[in-house]
Backbone as CSV, one residue per row, in Angstrom:
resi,resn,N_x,N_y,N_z,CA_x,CA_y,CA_z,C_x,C_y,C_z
1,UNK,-22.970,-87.912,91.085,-21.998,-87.933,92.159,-22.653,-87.602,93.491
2,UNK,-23.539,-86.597,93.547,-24.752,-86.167,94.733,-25.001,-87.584,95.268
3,UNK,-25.603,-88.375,94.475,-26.122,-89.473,94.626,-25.749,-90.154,95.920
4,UNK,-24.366,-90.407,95.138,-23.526,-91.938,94.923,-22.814,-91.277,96.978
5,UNK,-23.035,-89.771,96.906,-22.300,-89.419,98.429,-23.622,-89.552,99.336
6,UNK,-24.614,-89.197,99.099,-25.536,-89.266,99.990,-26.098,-90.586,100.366
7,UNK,-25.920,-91.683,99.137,-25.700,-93.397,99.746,-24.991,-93.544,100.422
8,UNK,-24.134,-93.197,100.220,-22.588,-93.249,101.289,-22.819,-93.204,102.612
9,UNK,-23.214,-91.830,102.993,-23.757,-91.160,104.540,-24.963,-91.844,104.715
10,UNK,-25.831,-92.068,104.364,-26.784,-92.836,104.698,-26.599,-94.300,104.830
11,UNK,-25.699,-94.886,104.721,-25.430,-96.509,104.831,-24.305,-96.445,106.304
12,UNK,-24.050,-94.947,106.435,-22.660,-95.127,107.439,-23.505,-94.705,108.503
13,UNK,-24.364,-93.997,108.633,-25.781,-93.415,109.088,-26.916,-94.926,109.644
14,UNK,-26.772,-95.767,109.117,-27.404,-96.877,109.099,-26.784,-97.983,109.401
15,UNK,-25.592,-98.293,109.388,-24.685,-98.965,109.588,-23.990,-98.606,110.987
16,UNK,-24.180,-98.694,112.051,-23.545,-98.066,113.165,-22.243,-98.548,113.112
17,UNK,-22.009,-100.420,113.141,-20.891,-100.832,113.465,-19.764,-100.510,112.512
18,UNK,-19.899,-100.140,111.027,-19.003,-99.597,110.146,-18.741,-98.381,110.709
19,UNK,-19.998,-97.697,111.060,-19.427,-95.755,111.672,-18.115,-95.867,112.775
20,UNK,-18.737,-97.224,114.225,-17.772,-97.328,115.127,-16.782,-98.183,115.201
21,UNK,-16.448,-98.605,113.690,-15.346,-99.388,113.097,-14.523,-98.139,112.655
22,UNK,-15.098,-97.224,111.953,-14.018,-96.159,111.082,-13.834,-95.380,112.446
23,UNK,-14.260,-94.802,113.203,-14.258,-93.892,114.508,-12.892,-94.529,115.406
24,UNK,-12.986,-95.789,115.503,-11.964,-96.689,116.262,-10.592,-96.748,115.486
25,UNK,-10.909,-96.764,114.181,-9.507,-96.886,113.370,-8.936,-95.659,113.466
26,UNK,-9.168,-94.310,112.797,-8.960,-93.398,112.934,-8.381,-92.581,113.641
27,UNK,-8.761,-93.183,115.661,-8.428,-93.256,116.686,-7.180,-93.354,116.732
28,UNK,-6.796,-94.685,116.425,-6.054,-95.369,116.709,-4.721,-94.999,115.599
29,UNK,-5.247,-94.514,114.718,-4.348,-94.009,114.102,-3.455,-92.885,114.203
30,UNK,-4.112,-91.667,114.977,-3.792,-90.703,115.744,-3.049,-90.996,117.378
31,UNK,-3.046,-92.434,117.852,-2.274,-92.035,118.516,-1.082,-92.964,118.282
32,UNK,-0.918,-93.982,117.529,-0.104,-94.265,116.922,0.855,-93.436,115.717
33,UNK,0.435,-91.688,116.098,1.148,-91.397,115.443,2.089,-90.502,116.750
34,UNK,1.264,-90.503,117.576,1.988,-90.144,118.480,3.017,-90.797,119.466
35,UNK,2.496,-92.244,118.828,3.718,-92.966,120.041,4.825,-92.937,119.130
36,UNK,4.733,-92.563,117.868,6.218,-92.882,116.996,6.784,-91.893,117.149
37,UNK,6.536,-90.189,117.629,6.752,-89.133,117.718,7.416,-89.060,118.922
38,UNK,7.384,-89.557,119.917,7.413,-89.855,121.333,8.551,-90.890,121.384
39,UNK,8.446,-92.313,120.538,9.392,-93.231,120.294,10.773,-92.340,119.895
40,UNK,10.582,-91.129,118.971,11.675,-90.957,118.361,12.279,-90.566,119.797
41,UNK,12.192,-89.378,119.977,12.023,-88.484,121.444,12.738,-89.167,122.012
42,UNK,12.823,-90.333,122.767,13.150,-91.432,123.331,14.863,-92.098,122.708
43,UNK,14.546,-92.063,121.818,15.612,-92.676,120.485,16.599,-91.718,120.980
44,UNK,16.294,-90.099,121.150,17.283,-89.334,120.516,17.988,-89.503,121.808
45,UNK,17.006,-88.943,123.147,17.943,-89.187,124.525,18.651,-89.786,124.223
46,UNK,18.299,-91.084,124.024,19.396,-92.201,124.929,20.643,-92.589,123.953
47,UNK,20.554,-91.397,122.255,21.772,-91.547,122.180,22.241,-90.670,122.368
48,UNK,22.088,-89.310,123.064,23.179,-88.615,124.293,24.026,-89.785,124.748
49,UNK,25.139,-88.727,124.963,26.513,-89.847,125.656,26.403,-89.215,127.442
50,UNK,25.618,-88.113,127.273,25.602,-87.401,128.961,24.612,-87.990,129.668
51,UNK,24.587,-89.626,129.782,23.372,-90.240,130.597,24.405,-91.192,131.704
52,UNK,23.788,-91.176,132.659,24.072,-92.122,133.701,23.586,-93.292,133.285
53,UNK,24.015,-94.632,133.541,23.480,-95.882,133.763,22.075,-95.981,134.293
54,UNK,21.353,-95.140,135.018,19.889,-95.234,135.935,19.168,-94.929,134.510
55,UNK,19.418,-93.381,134.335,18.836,-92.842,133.224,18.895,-93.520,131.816
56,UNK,19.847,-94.216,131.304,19.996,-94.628,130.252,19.161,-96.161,130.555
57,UNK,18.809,-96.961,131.839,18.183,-97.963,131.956,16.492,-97.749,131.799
58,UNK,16.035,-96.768,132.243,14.982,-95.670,132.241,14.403,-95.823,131.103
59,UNK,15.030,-95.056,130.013,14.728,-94.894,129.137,14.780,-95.801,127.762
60,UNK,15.318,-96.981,128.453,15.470,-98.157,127.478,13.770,-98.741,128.146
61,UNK,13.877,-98.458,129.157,12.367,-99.115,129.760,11.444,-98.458,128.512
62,UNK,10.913,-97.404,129.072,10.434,-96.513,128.205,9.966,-96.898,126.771
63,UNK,11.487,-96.910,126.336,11.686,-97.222,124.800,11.104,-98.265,124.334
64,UNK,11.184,-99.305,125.224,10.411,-100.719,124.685,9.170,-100.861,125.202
65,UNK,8.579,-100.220,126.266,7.336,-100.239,126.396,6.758,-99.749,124.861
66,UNK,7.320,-98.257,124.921,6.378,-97.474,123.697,6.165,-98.470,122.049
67,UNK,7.544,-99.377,121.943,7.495,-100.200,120.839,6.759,-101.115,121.093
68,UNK,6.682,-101.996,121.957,5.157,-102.830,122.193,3.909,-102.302,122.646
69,UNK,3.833,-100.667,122.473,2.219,-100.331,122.173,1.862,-99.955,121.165
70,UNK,3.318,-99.593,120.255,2.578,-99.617,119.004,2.410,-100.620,118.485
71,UNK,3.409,-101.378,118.596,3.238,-102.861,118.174,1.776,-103.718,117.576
72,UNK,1.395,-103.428,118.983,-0.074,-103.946,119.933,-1.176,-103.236,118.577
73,UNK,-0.514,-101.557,118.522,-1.446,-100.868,117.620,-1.765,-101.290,116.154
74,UNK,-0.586,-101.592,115.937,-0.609,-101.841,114.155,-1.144,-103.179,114.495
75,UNK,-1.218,-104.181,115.216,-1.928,-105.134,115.098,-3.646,-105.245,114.917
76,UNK,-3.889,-104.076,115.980,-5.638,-103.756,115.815,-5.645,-103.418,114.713
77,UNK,-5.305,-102.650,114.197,-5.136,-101.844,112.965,-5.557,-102.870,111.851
78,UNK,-4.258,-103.761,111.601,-4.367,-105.117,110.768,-6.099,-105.950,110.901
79,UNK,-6.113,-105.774,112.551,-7.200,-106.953,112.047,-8.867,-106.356,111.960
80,UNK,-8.868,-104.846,112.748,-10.010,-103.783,111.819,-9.746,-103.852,110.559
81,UNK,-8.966,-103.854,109.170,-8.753,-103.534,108.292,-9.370,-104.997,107.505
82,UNK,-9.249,-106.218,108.064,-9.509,-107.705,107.837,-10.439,-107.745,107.854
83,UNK,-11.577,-107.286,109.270,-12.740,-107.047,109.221,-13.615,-106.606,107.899
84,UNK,-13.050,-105.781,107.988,-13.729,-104.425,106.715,-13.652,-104.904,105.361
85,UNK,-12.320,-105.677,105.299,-12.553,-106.443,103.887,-13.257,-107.321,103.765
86,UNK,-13.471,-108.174,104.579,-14.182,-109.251,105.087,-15.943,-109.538,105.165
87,UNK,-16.283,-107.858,105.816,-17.657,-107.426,105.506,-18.151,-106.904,104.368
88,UNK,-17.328,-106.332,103.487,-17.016,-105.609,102.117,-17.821,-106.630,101.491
């Protein structure tokens, strides 16, 4: 098992673009966990009934920005993951 881990680190060690393939995913995974955290956040305002029309337009902005960056995210996501099988 020693082995089979120290091939491991040494090929990821040797392999830069796999190291700054997993470094990028990982990334990206962390803040896609934050835009869903943030999305909710968003969610909950605007179903308050104590919003003005400005504010409740606001935050619909907001709201759909944050869903087309994650959007955007799970797409990198998808096609790093294609990669990797791909080089596999």
């Amino acid at each position: 098992m020693k082995l089979k881990k120290l091939i491991e680190k040494a090929d990821t060690l040797f392999n830069a673009d796999e190291s700054d393939r997993k470094q990028r995913q990982s990334s990206i995974k962390v803040v896609l966990k934050k835009l869903r955290k943030h999305q909710t956040k968003l969610f909950e305002k605007l179903q308050s009934d104590e919003l003005d029309l400005e504010s409740r337009e606001k935050l619909e902005k907001k709201l759909a920005l944050t869903k087309l960056h994650r959007k955007n995210g799970v797409g990198i996501l998808k096609e790093i993951k294609a990669e990797e099988s791909e080089s596999s």
